[in-house]
C-alpha positions as CSV (number, residue, x, y, z in Angstrom):
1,X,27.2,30.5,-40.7
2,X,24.6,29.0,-43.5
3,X,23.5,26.7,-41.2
4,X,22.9,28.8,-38.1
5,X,20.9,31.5,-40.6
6,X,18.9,28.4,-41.6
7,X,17.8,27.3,-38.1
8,X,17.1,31.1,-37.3
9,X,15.2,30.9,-40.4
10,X,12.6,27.7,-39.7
11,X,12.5,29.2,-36.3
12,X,10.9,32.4,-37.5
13,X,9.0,30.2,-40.5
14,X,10.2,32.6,-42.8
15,X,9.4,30.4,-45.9
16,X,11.3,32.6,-48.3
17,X,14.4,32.9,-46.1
18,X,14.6,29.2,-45.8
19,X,14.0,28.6,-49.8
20,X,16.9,30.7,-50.6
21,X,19.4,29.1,-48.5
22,X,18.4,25.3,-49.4
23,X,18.4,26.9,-52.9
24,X,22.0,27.9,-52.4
25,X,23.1,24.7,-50.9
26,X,22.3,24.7,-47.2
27,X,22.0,20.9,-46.0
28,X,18.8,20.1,-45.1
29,X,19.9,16.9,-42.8
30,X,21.5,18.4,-40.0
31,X,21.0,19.1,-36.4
32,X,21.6,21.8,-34.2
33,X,22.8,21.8,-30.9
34,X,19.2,20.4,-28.9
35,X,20.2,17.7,-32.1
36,X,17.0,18.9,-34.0
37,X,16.4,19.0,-37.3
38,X,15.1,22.0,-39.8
39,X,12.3,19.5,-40.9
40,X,11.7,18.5,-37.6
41,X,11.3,22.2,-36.2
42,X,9.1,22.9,-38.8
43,X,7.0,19.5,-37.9
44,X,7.0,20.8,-34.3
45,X,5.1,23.7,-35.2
46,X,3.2,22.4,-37.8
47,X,4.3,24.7,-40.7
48,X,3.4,22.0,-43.3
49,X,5.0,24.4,-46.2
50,X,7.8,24.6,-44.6
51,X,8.0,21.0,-44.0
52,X,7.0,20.3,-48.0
53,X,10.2,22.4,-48.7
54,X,12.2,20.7,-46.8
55,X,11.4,17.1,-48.4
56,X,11.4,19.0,-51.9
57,X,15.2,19.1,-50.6
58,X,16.1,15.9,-49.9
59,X,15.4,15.9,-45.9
60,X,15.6,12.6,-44.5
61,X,12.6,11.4,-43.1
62,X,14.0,9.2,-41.1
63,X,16.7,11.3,-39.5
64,X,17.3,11.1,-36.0
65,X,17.8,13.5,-33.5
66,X,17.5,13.3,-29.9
67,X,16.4,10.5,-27.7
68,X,16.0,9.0,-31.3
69,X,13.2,11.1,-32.4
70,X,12.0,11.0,-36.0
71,X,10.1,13.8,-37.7
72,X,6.8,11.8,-37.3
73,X,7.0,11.1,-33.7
74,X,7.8,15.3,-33.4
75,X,4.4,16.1,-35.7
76,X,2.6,13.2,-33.6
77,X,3.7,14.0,-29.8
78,X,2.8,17.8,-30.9
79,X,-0.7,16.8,-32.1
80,X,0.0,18.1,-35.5
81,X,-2.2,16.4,-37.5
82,X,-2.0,17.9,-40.9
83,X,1.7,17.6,-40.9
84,X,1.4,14.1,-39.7
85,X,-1.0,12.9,-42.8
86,X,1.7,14.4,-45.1
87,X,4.6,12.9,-43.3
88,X,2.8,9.5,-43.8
89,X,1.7,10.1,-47.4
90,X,5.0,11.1,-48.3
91,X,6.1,7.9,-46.9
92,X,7.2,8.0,-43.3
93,X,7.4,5.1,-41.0
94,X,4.8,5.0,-38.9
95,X,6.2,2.2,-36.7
96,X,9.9,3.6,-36.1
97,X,10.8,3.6,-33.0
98,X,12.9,6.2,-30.4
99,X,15.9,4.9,-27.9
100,X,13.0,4.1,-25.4
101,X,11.6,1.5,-28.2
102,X,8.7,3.5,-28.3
103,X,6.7,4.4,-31.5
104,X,4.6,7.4,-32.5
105,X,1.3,5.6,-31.8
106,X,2.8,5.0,-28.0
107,X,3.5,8.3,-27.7
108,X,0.0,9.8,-28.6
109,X,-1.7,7.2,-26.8
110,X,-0.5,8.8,-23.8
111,X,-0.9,12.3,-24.7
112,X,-4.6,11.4,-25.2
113,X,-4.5,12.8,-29.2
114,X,-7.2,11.3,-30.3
115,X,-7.1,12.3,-33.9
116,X,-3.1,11.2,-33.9
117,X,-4.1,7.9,-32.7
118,X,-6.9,7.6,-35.2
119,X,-4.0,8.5,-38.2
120,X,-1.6,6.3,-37.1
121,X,-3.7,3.0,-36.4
122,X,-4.9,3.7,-40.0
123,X,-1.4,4.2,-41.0
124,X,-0.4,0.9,-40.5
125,X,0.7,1.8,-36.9
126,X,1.8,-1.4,-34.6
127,X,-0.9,-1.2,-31.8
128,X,0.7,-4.2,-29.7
129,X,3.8,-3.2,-29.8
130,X,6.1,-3.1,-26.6
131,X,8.5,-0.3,-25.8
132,X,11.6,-1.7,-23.4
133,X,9.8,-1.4,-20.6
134,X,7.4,-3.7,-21.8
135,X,4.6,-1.0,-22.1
136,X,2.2,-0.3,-24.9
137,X,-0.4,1.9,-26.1
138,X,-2.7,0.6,-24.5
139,X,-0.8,0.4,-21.2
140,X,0.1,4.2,-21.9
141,X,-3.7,5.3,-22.7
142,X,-4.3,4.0,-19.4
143,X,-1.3,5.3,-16.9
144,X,-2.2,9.0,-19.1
145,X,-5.8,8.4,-18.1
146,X,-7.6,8.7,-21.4
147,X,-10.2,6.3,-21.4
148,X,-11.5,7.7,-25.2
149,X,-8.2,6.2,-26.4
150,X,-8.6,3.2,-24.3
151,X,-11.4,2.7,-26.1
152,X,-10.4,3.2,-29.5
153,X,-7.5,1.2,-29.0
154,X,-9.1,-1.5,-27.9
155,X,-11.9,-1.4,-31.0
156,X,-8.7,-1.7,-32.8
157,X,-7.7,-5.3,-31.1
158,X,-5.4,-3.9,-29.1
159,X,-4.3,-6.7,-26.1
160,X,-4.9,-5.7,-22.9
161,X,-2.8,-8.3,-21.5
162,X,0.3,-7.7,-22.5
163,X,2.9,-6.4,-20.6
164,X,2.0,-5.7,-16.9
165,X,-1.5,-6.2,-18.3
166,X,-4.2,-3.3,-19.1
167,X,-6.4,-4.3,-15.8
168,X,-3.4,-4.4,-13.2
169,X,-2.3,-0.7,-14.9
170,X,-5.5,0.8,-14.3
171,X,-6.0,-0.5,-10.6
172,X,-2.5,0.7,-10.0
173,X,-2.9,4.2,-12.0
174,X,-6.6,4.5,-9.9
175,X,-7.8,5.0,-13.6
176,X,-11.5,4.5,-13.2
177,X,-12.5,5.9,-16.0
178,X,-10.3,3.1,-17.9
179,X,-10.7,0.1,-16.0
180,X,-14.5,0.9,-16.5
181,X,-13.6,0.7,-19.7
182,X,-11.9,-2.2,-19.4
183,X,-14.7,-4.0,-17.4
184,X,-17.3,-3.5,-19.8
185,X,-15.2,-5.1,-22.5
186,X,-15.3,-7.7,-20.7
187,X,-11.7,-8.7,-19.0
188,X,-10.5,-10.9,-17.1
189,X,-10.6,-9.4,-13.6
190,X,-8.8,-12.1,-12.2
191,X,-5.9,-12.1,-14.5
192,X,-2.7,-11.8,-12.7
193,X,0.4,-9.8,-13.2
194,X,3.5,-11.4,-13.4
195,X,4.1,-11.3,-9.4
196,X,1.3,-13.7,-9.4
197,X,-0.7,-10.9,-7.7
198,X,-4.7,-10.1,-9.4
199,X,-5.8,-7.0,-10.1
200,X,-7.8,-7.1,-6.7
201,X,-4.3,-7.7,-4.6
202,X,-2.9,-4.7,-6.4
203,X,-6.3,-2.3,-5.3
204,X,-6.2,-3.4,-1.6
205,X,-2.0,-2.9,-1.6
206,X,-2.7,0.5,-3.2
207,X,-5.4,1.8,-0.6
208,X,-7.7,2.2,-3.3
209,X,-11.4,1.8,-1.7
210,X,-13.9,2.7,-4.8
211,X,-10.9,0.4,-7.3
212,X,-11.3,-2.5,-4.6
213,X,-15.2,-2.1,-4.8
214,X,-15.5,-1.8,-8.2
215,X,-13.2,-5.2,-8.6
216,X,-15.7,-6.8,-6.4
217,X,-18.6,-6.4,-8.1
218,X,-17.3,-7.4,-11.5
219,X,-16.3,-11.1,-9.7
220,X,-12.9,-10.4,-8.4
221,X,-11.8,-13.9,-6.3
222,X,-11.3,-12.5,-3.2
223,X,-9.4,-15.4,-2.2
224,X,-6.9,-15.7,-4.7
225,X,-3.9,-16.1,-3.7
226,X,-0.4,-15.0,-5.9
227,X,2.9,-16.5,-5.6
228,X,3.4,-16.7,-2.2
229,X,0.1,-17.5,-1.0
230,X,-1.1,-14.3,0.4
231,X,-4.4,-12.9,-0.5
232,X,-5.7,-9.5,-0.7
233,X,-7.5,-9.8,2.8
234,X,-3.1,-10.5,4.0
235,X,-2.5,-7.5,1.9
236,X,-5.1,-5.1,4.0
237,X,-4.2,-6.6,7.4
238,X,-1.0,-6.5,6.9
239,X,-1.2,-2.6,6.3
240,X,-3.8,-2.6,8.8
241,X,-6.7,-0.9,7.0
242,X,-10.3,-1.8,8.9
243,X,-12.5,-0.5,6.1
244,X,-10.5,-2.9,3.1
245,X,-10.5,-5.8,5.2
246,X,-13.9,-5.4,6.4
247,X,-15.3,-4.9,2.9
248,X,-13.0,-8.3,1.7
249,X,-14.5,-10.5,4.4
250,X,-17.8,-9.3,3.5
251,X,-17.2,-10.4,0.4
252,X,-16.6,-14.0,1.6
253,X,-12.4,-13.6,2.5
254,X,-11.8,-16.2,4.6
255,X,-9.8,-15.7,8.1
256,X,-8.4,-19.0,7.9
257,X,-4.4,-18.1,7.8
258,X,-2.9,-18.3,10.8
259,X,-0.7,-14.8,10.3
260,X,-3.7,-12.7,9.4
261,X,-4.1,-12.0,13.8
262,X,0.0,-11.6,14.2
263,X,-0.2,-9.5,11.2
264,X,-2.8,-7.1,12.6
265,X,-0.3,-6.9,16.2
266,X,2.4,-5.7,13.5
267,X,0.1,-2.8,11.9
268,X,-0.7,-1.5,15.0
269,X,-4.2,-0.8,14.0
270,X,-5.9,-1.7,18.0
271,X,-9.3,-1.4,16.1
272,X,-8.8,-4.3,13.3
273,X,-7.2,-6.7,15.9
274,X,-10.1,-6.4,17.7
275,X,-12.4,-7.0,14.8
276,X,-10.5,-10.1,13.8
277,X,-10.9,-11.4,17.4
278,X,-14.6,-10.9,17.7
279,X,-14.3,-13.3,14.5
280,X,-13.2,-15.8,16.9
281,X,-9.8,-15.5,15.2
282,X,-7.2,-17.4,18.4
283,X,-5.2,-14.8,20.1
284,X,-2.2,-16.8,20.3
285,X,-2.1,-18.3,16.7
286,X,1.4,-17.9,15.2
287,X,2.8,-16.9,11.7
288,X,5.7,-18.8,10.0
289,X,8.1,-18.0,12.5
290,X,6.3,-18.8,15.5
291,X,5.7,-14.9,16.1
292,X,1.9,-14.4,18.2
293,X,0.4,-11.5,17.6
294,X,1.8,-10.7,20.8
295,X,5.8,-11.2,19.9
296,X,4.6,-8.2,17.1
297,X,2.6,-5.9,18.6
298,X,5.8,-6.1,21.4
299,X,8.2,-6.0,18.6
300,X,6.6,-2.7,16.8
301,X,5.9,-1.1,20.2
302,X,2.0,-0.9,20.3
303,X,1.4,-0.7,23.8
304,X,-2.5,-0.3,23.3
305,X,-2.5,-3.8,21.2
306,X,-0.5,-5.5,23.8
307,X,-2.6,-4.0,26.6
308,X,-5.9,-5.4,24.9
309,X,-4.0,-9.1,23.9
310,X,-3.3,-9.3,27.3
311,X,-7.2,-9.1,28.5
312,X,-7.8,-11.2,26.0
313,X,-5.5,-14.2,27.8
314,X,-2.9,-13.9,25.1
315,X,0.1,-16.4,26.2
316,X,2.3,-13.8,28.0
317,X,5.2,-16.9,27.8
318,X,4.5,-18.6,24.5
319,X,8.1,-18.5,22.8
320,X,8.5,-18.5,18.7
321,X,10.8,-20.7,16.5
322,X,13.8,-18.7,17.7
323,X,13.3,-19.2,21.6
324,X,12.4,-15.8,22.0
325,X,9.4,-14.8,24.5
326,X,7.5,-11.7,24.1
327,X,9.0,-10.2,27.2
328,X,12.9,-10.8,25.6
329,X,11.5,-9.3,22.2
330,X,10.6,-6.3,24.7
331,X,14.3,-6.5,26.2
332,X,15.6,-6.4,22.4
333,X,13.5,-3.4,21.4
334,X,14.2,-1.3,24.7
335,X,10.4,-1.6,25.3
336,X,10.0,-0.6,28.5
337,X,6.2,0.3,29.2
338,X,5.4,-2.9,27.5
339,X,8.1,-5.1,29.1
340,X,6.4,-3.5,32.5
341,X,2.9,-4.7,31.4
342,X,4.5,-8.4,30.7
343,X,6.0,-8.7,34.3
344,X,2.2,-7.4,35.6
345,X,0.8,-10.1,33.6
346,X,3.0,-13.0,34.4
347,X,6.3,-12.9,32.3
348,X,8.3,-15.4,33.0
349,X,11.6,-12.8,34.3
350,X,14.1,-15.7,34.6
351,X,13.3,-17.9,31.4
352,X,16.2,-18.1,29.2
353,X,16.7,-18.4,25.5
354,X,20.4,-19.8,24.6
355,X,21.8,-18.6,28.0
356,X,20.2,-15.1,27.4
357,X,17.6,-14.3,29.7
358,X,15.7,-10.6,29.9
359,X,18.6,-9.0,32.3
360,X,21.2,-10.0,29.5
361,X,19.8,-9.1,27.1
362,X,19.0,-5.3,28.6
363,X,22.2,-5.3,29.8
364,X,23.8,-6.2,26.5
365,X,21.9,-3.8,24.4
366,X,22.9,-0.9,27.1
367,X,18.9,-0.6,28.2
368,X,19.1,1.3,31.6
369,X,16.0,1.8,32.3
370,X,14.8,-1.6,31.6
371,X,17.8,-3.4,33.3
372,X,16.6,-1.1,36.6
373,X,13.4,-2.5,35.9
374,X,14.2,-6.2,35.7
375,X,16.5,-5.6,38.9
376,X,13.5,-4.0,41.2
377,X,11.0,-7.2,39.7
378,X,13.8,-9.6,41.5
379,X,16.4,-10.1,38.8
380,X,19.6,-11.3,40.2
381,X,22.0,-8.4,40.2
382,X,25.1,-11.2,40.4
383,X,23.5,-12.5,36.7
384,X,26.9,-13.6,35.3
385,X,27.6,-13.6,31.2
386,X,28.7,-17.1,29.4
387,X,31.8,-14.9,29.5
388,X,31.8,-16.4,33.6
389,X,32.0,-12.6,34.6
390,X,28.7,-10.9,36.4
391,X,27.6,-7.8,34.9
392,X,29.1,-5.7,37.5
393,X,32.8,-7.2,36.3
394,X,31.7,-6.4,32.7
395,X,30.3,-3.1,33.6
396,X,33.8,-2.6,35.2
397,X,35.5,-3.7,32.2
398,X,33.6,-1.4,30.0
399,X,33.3,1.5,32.2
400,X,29.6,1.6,31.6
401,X,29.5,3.9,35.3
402,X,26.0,4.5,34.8
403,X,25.0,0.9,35.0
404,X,27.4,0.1,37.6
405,X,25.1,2.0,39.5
406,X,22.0,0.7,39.1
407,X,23.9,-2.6,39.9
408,X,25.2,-1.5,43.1
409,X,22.1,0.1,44.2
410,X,20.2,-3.7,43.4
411,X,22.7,-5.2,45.8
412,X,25.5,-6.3,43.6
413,X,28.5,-8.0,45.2
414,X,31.5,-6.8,44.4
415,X,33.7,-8.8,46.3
416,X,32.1,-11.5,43.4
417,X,35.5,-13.4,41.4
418,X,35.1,-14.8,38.0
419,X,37.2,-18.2,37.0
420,X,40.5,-16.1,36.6
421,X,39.9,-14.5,40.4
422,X,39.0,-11.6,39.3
423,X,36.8,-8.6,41.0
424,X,35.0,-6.1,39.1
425,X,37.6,-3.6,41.1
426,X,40.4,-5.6,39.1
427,X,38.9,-5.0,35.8
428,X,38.0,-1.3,36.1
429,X,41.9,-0.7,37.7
430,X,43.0,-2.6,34.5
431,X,41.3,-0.6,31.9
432,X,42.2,2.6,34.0
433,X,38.8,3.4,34.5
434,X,39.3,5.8,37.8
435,X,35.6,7.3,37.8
436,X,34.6,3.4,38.6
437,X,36.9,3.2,40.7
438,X,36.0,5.8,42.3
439,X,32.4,4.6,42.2
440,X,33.2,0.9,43.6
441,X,35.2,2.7,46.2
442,X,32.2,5.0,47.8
443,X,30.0,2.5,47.6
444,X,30.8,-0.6,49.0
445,X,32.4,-0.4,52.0
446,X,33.1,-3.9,52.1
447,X,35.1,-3.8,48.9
448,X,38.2,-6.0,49.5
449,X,40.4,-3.7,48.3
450,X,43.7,-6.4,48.7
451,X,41.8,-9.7,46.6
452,X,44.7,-11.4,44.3
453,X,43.3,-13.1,41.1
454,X,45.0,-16.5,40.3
455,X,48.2,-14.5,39.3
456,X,48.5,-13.5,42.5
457,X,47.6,-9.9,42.1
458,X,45.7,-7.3,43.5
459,X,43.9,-4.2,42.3
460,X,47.2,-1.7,42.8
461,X,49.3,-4.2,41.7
462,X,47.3,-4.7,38.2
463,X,46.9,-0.7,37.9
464,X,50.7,-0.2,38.6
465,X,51.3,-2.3,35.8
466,X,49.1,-1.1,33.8
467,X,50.3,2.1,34.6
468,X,47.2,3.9,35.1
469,X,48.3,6.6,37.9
470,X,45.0,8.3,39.1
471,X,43.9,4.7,39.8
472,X,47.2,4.1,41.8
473,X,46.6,7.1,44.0
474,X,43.1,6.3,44.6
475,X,43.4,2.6,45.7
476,X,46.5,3.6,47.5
477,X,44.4,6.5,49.4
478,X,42.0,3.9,50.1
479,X,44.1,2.0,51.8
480,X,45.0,-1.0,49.1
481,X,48.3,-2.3,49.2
């Protein structure tokens, strides 16, 4: 009961109230339920004679409460500097640290408190020191965007290339009035993080315009590249951004990597393609797996980019490191418009890739409305799988009805037998499929309704077995015996 009286007590900073019960015996170095101290409360709201008492009885300044707070790092992340001068005089450690890592110095650096900073640094504070994420103060000025204590901090010798470095946290922060800061004292601009990527790399990846500018003029290499080669001009292509890129090859980017074009087809920006072709960039250069600009404009869907590639005498049957041609990408993806455009342009219908040619592949990925397409450009409705059956026998098998369909009205023959005999009326009867039935039945007139696979038997017989009845009675009604 003391000890709730003397919380209520430093809450209300009733000096008096709190005298009498340390007087009587209340500890002084304990925590309530938010695991706060007395002396700590009293730091929080700066009542320094409240704080005084509490040290005249024996409060620990080193006591921690939650997230590992101290009483200092309370008095300094609540800008209370009269109780912070005390707090040092009377011999707190300026350089303990919370269950972050972090220090009182850290904290204020972000808060932009100036006048903390100023105490602590002359305190003895640790200016380079790195919480566990590998920040510092200086790191923390920066993401707080407090360029005053950027300043200060860095009069003070703070390192602005620890950590993730000061000039890659201001590009990525879009601090400006910091990495102004930072520029005029000089930096390396260049400097990269650990990625391997430069401060200029992290601007363009951002989207920052006025960061990328200022980079530029302060000597940013604009063809760096980081650890996997790529440079910031990849880095503005690749998210397809006009403006960055053309401000990088102004600035003397070179548009000598063969993925910068395919990259562009990827983005889906039409306008920066056809920037980089007026550069006399080739249209059917390839990245490192054989992709053309063409295989990724297909691949993403941009019919406008394909469309334009196209004028431009893109290869319409160049095929990447896979096998792959840009017209079985647009089988793959269920591209329809674009696989159309191919076939105007001269895509090769019938080339194959590993047995797979475009009808396969629309057929296996259940694409209707390109498998009708391939069918009415003169794909052979008989195709048959490495499996030996045609796709009718598989649609038959599968009771894909819808496709069947589209099959039949191509011309498919379904009098067609696969290696064990089989028609595509067998399989559907054996999986009891009666709506295909019913479907091969109507029409195609010249269904042989009595054809025996290798075993011997025909369509009823392979249904009776099965035991599928409505197919029974509807082969039997058709006259199958």
């Amino acid at each position: 009961m003391d000890r709730a009286q003397l919380f209520q007590a430093i809450r209300a900073q009733n000096v008096d109230r709190v005298a009498v019960l340390l007087t009587q015996g209340v500890p002084v170095n304990i925590l309530d339920g938010d695991r706060t101290s007395p002396l700590m409360y009293a730091c929080q709201v700066g009542a320094l004679d409240l704080v005084k008492l509490c040290l005249t009885h024996g409060a620990d300044l080193e006591l921690r409460g939650k997230y590992g707070l101290t009483a200092l790092m309370v008095a300094a992340a609540a800008g209370q500097t009269a109780v912070l001068h005390f707090l040092i005089g009377a011999g707190a450690n300026p350089n303990a640290t919370n269950e972050d890592g972090s220090t009182a110095l850290m904290v204020a650096a972000y808060r932009g408190a100036i006048a903390t900073v100023e105490i602590l640094l002359k305190a003895g504070a640790k200016i380079n020191h790195e919480d566990f994420d590998g920040d510092t103060a200086l790191n923390l000025a920066i993401q707080g965007q407090h360029p005053v204590v950027v300043q200060i901090l860095l009069a003070q010798r703070a390192n602005p290339y620890q950590g993730l470095g000061a000039m890659t946290v201001a590009v990525s922060e879009r601090a400006i009035a910091s990495l102004e800061v930072l520029l005029k004292a000089g930096l390396n601009v260049n400097l990269p993080s650990s990625d391997g990527k430069t401060p200029l790399m992290h601007a363009v990846i951002a989207g920052y315009d006025e960061v990328v500018d200022m980079l530029l003029a302060a000597g940013a290499a604009v063809n760096a590249t980081d650890l996997d080669g790529d440079t910031a001009l990849i880095f503005a292509v690749e998210q397809g951004n006009l403006p960055l890129t053309q401000r990088l090859v102004q600035a003397g980017a070179t548009l000598t990597q063969p993925d910068i074009l395919p990259l562009a087809g990827a983005a889906g920006n039409l306008a920066l393609v056809q920037y980089l072709l007026k550069h006399q960039l080739n249209p059917n250069s390839t990245d490192a797996a054989g992709d053309t600009t063409l295989h990724l404009a297909t691949l993403e869907g941009h019919y406008d980019i394909v469309e334009y590639l196209l004028r431009q005498n893109a290869a319409v049957n160049l095929a990447n490191h896979q096998g792959d041609t840009p017209l079985l990408v647009a089988a793959y993806q269920g591209q329809r418009a674009i696989a159309q455009l191919l076939l105007d342009q001269g895509a090769d219908l019938h080339y194959q890739n590993e047995g797979e040619n475009a009808l396969l592949i629309a057929f296996n990925q259940g694409k209707l409305e390109l498998l009708e397409l391939f069918l009415a450009r003169g794909a052979n409705p008989d195709e048959r799988l490495p499996n030996g059956k045609t796709l009718l026998m598989e649609a038959g098998d599968c009771g894909y009805q819808a496709v069947i369909e589209v099959l039949l009205k191509a011309g498919a023959d379904a009098n067609i037998k696969d290696k064990h005999q089989a028609t595509a009326l067998m399989w559907a009867a054996h999986r009891d499929h009666h709506a295909v039935v019913q479907l091969l039945l109507e029409r195609c007139p010249d269904l042989d309704l009595n054809a025996q696979n290798k075993r011997g038997d025909t369509a009823l017989k392979i249904a009776q077995f099965n035991q599928c009845k409505t197919v029974v009675k509807l082969l039997k009604a058709a006259g199958a015996r």
